[in-house]
C-alpha positions in Angstrom: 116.1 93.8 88.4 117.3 91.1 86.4 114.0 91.9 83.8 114.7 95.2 84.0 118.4 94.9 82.6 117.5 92.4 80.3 114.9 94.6 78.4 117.4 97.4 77.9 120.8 96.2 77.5 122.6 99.3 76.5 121.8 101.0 79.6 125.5 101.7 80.4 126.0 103.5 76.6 122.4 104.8 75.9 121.1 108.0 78.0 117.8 107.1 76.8 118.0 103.4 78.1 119.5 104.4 81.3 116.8 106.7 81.8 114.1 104.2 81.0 116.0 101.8 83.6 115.7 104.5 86.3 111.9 105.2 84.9 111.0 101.4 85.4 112.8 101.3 89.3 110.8 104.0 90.2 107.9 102.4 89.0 108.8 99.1 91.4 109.8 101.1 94.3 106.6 102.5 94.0 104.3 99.7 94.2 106.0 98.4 96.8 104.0 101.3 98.6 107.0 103.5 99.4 105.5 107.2 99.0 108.5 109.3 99.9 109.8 110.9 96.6 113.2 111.9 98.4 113.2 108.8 99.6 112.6 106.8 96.4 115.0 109.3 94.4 117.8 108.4 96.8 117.8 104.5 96.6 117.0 104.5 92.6 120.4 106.5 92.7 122.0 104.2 94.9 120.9 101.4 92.7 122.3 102.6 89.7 125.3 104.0 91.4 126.0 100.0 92.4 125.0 98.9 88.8 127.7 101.6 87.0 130.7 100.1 90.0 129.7 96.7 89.2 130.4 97.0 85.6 133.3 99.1 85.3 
């Protein structure tokens, strides 16, 4: 996560870089074998929902 913030660090100011964040958790959440779109969709969102709380 850490790595993932670090290489875009206007993700809370930049659609694009927010976007790219989402695109890379997706990516994680994948290889960790979970196939369930819904599922995958729903804890990215949760993720980023925590993120935006946490720095506001």
């Amino acid at each position: 996560m850490k790595i993932i913030l670090n290489h875009y660090p206007h993700w809370r100011t930049s659609e694009q870089q927010a976007r790219d964040v989402k695109q890379e958790l997706y990516t994680v959440i994948l290889q960790s074998g979970t196939r369930d779109i819904k599922e995958i969709k729903k804890i990215v969102d949760q993720i980023m929902s925590v993120l935006k709380r946490a720095v506001t």
